[in-house]
C-alpha positions as CSV (number, residue, x, y, z in Angstrom):
1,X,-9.9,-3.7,-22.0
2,X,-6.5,-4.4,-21.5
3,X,-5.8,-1.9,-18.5
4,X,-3.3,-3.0,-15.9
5,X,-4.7,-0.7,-13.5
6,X,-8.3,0.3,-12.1
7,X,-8.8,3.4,-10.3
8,X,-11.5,4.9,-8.1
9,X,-11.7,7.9,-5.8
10,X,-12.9,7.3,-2.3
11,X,-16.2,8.2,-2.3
12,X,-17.8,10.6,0.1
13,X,-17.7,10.0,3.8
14,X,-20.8,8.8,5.9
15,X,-22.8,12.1,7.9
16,X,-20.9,13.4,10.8
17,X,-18.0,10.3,10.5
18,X,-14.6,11.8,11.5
19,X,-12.1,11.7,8.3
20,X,-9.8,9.2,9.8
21,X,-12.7,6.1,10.9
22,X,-13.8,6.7,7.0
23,X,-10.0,6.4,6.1
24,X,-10.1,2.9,8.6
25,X,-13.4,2.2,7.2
26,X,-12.3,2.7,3.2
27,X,-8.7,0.6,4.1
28,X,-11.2,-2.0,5.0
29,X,-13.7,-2.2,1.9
30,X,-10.7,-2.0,-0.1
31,X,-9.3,-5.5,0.7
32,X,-12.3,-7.0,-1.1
33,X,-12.0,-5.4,-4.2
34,X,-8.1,-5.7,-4.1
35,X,-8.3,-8.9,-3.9
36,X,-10.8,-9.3,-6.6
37,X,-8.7,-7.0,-8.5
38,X,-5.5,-9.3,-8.4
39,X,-7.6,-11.9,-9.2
40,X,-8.1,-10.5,-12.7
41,X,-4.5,-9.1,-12.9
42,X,-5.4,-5.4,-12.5
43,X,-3.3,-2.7,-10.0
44,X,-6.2,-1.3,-7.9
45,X,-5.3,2.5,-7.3
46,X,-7.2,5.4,-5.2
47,X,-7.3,9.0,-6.6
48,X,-7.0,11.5,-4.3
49,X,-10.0,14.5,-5.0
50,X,-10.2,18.3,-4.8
51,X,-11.3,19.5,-1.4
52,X,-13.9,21.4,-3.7
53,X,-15.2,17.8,-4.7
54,X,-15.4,16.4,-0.8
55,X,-19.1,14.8,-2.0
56,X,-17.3,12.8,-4.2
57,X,-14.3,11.9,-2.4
58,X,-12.8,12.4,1.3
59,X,-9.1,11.6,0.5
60,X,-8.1,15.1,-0.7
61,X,-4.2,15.0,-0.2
62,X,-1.4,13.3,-2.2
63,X,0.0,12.8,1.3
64,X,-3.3,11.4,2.3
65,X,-4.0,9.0,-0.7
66,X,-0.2,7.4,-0.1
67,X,-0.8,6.8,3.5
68,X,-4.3,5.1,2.8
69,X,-3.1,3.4,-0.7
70,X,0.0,1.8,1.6
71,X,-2.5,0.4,4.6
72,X,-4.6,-1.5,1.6
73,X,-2.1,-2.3,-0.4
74,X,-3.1,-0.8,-3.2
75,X,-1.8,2.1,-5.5
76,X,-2.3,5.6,-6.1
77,X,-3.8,7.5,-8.8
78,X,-1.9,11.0,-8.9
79,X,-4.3,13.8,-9.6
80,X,-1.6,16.4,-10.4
81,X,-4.1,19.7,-10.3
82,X,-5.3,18.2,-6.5
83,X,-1.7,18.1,-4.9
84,X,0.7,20.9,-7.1
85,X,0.0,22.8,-3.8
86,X,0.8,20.4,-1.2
87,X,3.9,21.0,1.1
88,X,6.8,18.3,0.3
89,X,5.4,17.4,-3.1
90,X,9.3,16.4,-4.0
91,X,9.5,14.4,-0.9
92,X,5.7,12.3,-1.6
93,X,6.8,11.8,-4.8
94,X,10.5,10.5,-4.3
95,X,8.9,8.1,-0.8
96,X,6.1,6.5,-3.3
97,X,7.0,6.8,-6.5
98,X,6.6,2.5,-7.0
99,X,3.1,3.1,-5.7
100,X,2.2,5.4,-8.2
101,X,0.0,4.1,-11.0
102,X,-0.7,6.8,-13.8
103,X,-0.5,10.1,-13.0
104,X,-3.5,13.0,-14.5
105,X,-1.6,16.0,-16.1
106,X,-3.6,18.9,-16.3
107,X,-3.0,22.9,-15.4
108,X,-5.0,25.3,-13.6
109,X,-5.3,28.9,-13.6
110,X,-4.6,30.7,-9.5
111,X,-8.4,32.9,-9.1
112,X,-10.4,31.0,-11.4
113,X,-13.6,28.5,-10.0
114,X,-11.4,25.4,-7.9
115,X,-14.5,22.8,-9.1
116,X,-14.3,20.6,-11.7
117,X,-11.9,23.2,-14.2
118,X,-8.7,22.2,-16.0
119,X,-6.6,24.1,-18.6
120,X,-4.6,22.9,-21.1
121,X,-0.6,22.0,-19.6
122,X,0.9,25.2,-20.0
123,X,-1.7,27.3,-20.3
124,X,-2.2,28.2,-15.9
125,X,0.0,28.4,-13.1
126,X,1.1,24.7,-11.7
127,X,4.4,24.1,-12.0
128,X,4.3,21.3,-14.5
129,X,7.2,21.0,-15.6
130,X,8.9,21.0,-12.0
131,X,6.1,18.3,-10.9
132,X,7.0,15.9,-14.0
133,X,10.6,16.1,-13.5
134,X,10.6,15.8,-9.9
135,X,7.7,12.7,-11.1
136,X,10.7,10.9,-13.7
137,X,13.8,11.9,-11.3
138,X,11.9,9.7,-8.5
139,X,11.5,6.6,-10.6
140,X,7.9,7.1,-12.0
141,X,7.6,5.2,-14.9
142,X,4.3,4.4,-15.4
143,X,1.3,6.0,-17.7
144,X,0.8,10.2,-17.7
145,X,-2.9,10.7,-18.5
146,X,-4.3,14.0,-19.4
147,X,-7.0,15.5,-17.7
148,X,-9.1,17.7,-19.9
149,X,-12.3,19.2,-19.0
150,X,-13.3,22.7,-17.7
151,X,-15.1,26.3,-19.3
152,X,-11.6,27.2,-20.7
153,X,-11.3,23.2,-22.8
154,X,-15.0,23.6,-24.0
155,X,-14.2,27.4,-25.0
156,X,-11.2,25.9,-27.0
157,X,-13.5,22.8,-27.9
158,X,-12.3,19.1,-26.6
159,X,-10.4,18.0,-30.2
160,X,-7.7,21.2,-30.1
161,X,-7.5,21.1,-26.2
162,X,-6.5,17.2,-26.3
163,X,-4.3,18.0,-29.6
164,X,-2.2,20.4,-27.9
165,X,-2.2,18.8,-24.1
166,X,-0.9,16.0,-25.7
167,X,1.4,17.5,-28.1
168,X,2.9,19.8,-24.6
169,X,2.9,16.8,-22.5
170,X,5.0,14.3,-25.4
171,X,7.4,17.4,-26.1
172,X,8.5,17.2,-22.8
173,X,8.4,13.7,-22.1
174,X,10.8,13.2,-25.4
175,X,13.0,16.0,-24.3
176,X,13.6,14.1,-20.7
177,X,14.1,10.8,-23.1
178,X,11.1,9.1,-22.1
């Protein structure tokens, strides 16, 4: 397809294994696959998931994701709407900006359902604007990728939702001469 980067999230950890042997254990399986990955010239990345999605993935920290994504030598998929909480967001993303590989853009609305539920960038809470700068002041050049889905997008229907994610996100993005 033309992608210079594949990503994946981690995947849910084996019964009863403690967070940190699946972290060891995930380090490990990713070697083979980033190896293959190179081989084809793609940038293997990991996405760090909601807490509210731990079926589907164990590595639910930005912080998390970085240390992980540096042990396997592989990059990181920033899942804005899973770390616009996290304590030292500035400080992640300054520290591993050069690992980042695309980062999701979405917004989210503080009381509504955590699970699988996006808004449209500038329609919640997240500091988007904050993130995205703090994203370009740290180096991050790389691809912004919207993240649409959610009661509130199908309410609005997909087309319009993309339309005007899109339109926010490029308004900024040319305002910050990107």
């Amino acid at each position: 397809l033309g992608s210079p980067s594949l990503f994946t999230i981690a995947g849910p950890t084996p019964s009863r294994m403690p967070t940190g042997e699946a972290c060891a254990l995930l380090v490990r399986c990713l070697a083979g696959a980033n190896a293959h990955a190179r081989s084809l010239g793609l940038r293997l990345a990991i996405e760090h998931s909601s807490p509210a999605l731990r079926s589907h993935g164990f590595v639910c920290s930005l912080a998390d994701a970085v240390t992980v994504a540096a042990e396997a030598d592989v990059a990181v998929a920033v899942e804005l709407q899973n770390c616009w909480y996290e304590r030292d967001l500035a400080r992640l993303f300054h520290d591993h900006a050069a690992r980042f590989a695309i980062v999701q853009c979405s917004d989210f609305a503080v009381g509504e359902e955590l699970r699988m539920n996006r808004r449209v960038p500038g329609d919640g809470d997240m500091p988007l604007e904050w993130m995205i700068g703090e994203l370009l002041e740290a180096g991050y050049g790389g691809y912004f990728d919207l993240e649409i889905l959610g009661p509130a997008i199908e309410a609005e229907g997909y087309a319009a939702a993309i339309m005007r994610g899109a339109e926010w996100l490029a308004r900024r993005l040319t305002a910050w001469g990107v």
